[in-house]
C-alpha positions, -999 to 999 in steps of 0.1 A, spaced: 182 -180 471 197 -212 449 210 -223 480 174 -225 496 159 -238 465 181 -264 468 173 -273 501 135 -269 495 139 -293 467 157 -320 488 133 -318 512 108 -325 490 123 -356 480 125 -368 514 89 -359 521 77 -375 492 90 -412 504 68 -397 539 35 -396 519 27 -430 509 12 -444 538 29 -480 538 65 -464 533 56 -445 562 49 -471 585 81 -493 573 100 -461 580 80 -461 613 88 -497 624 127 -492 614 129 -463 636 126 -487 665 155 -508 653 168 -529 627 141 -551 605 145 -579 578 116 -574 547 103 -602 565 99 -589 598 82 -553 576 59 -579 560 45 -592 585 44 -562 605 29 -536 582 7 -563 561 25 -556 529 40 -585 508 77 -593 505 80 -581 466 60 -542 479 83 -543 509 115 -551 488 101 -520 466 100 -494 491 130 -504 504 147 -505 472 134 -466 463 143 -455 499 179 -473 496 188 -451 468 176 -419 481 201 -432 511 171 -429 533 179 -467 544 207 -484 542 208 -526 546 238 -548 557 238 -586 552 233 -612 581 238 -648 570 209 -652 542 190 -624 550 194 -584 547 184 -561 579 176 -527 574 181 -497 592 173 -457 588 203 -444 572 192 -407 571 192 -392 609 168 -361 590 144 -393 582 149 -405 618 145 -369 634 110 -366 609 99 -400 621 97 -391 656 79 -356 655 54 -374 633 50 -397 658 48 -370 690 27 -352 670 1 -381 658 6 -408 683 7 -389 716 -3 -415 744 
């Protein structure tokens, strides 16, 4: 039963970077492909320093991971469970 708890409980932690709507749609927009926090600004209406947050909060969970190009960082879904979420969230509340 630890080993479930365990499980449960890492799962929760994941889930928990899901609920905020804003982190959700960055997460959203980064399972589509690499983004800079300017690129997420612009795209989910949240400013640099928010974006930078979330980012930041999800990096050390490992959720994201970011590499450096020239001046700027690019971001990525680190986590394939975050990716795998991502897209039954979105075939379950975006259906075309």
């Amino acid at each position: 039963m630890g080993g479930m708890l365990a499980r449960c409980e890492g799962a929760s932690r994941m889930l928990k970077h899901l609920a905020h709507p804003r982190r959700l749609l960055i997460l959203c927009h980064l399972s589509e492909g690499e983004k800079t926090v300017s690129e997420l600004e612009g795209l989910c209406g949240v400013s640099q320093s928010q974006v930078s947050q979330f980012l930041g909060r999800m990096r050390s969970e490992g959720l994201v991971a970011g590499r450096r190009n020239g001046h700027c960082v690019v971001y990525r879904i680190e986590d394939g469970k975050v990716l795998k979420l991502i897209k039954a969230l979105h075939a379950i509340f975006c259906p075309r």
